[in-house]
N, C-alpha and C positions, 0 to 999 in steps of 0.2 A: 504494500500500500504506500504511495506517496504522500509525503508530508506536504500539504502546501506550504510553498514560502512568501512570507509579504514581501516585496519589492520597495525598496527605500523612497521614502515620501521626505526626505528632508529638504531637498533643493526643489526650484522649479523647472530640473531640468527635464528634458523631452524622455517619453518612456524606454524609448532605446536605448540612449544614454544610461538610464540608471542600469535600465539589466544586464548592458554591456559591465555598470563597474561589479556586479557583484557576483556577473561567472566572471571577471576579470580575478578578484578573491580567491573564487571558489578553485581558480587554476594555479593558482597564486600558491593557497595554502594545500596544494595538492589533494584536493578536495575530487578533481579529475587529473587521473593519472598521465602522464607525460606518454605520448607513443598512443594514447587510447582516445578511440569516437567521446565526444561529452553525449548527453542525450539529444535523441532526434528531436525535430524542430517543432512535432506535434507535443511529444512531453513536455517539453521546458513550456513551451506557450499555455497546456495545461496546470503545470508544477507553478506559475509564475501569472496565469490569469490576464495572456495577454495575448495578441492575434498573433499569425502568424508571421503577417508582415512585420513587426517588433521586434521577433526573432531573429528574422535574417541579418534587418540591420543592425541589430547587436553583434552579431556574428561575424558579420564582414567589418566591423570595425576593428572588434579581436584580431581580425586577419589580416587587415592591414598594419595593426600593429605587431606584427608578427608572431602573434601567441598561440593562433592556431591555422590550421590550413586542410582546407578541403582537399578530400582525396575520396572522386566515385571507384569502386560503390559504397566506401565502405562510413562516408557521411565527414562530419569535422571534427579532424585530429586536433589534440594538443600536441602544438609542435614539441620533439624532439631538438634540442640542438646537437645530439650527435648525430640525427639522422642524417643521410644523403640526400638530395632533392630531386627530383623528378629526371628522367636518362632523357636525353636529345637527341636523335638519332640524325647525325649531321648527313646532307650527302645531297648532289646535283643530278638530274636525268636529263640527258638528250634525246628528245625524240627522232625519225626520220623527215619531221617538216622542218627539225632546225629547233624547238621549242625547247626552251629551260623548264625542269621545273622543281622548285625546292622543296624538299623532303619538311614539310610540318607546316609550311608556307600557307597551304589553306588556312588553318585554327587559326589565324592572324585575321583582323580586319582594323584599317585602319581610323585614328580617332582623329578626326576633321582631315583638313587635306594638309599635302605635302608644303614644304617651302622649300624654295629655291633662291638662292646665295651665292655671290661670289666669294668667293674664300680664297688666302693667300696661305700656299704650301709651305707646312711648318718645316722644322730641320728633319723631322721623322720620317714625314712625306715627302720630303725633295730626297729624302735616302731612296725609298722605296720605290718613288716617279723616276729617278735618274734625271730631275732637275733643280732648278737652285730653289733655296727657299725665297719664300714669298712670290712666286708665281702662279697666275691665279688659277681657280681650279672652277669648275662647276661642283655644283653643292646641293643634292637632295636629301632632306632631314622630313622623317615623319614619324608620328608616334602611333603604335600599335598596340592593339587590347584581344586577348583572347576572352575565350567565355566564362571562365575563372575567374575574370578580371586582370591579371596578371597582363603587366606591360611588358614594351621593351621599344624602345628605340632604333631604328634604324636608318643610316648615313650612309649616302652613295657617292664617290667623289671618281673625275674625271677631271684632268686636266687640259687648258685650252689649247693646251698644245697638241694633248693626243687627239682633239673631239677635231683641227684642222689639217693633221697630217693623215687620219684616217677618211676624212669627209664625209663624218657623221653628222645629221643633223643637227644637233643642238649646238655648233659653232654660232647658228643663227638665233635659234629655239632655244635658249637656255633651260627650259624644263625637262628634265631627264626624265623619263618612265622609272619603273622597279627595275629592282636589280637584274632580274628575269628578262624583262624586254629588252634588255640595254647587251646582255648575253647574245640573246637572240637577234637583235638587229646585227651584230658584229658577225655571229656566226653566219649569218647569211650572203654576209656582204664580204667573205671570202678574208678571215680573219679568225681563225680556228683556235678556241680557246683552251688553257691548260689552268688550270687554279691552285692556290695555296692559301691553308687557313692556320691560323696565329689565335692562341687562346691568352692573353693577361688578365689581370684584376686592378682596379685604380677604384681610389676614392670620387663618388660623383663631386657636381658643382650645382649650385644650387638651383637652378633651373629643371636640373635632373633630378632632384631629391625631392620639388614638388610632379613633375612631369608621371615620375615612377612611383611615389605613393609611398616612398621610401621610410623608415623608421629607425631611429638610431644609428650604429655606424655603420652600416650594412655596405658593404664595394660594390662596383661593381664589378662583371667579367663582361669583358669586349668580345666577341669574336671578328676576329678580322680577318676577310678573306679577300683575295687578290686575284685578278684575271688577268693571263699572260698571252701576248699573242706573238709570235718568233722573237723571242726572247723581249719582250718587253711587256712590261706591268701599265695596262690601261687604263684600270678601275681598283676601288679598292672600298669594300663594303664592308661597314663595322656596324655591328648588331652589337647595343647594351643593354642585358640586364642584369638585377637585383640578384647578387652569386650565391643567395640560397633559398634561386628558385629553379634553377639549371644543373643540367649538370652534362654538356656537351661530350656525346662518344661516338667515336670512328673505327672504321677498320683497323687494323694496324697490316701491315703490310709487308709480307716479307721476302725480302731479298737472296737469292743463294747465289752462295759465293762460290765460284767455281773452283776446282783444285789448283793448287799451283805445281806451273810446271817443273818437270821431274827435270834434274841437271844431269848430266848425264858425265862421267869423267873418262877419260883416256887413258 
């Protein structure tokens, strides 16, 4: 039998709020086990005398506070922090019409539209571009939401040099497609790509720490992946997010090494 509990009447704050602070407690004083579902969203709205919509948004507050995280089927975990965070299964397809397409790409849609910038090649990127810094670059930045809620940013950079030695459109057109279309119009146009991806972690800046919904010192991890066409780097697409909400994994790949030749004495 459930106990009912009152729900704190001392502030005038909004009902969510409150039930937010007192499963925030109840997680607190391990009250709900670390690693384990809290109660379904029917109970607690029962246990607590409140609808269901109360519920959620207590919960999703939880959650962006980092305390707990939804995981189907099995409802909303109290986070672990030694847990691992969800696996990414990284990886590009080429169809036979020339089409990209990214492995997880769909779960994305994005929140309002892209912006487009000129931007000057830092010293990291004039490493990478093979040109100097401060040279300008085209610049698509858009922020992306899966169903989760869970964000992540994504920056496509091309520089003006590559978009008029190639005779890509957007020398004119400064707005660049997804990273997919920009793949695909190259491969088409008889510039056949090769790719490399770069995993770090950096602390955001604050644009990104309201952008990503971020809490406390949480890094981020970059993925940053590079398109190469006879030997040179044309694009370079960095995806950020929140590093313990990812957890990016690849093939690993392996090489054999042939014997080495036998010497032979006289």
């Amino acid at each position: 039998m459930v106990t009912p509990q009152r729900t704190p009447q001392l502030t005038p704050l909004p009902m969510w709020r409150q039930l937010a602070s007192h499963l925030r407690e109840r997680i607190q004083s391990g009250a709900f086990a670390t690693g384990q579902p809290i109660p379904a969203e029917r109970r607690l709205a029962d246990e607590y005398g409140v609808s269901i919509t109360v519920v959620r948004q207590a919960t999703k507050a939880l959650e962006a506070e980092g305390l707990v995280v939804v995981r189907r089927p099995h409802g909303t975990i109290v986070r672990d922090p030694h847990a691992r965070p969800p696996i990414e299964h990284r990886g590009l397809t080429l169809d036979a019409d020339g089409r990209y397409t990214d492995s997880g790409e769909a779960a994305w849609a994005d929140v309002g539209a892209p912006s487009y910038t000129r931007t000057d090649a830092t010293v990291w990127h004039a490493e990478v571009f093979a040109i100097a810094p401060g040279e300008p670059m085209l610049t698509r930045d858009v922020l992306q939401q899966e169903q989760a809620g869970h964000r992540r940013t994504v920056r496509l950079l091309m520089p003006f040099r590559v978009a008029a030695d190639l005779n890509t459109p957007w020398l004119d057109d400064p707005h660049l497609p997804g990273p997919t279309a920009v793949y695909g119009w190259l491969q088409d146009n008889g510039h056949p790509l090769t790719f490399t991806e770069s995993v770090w972690a950096r602390m955001p800046v604050s644009d990104e720490t309201t952008a990503l919904r971020l809490t406390g010192a949480t890094p981020l991890l970059i993925v940053s992946r590079t398109a190469n066409t006879n030997g040179r780097t044309v694009t370079v697409e960095e995806v950020g997010r929140p590093a313990d909400q990812t957890e990016p994994a690849y093939p690993l790949p392996v090489t054999t090494a042939r014997p080495a030749a036998r010497r032979t004495t006289r």
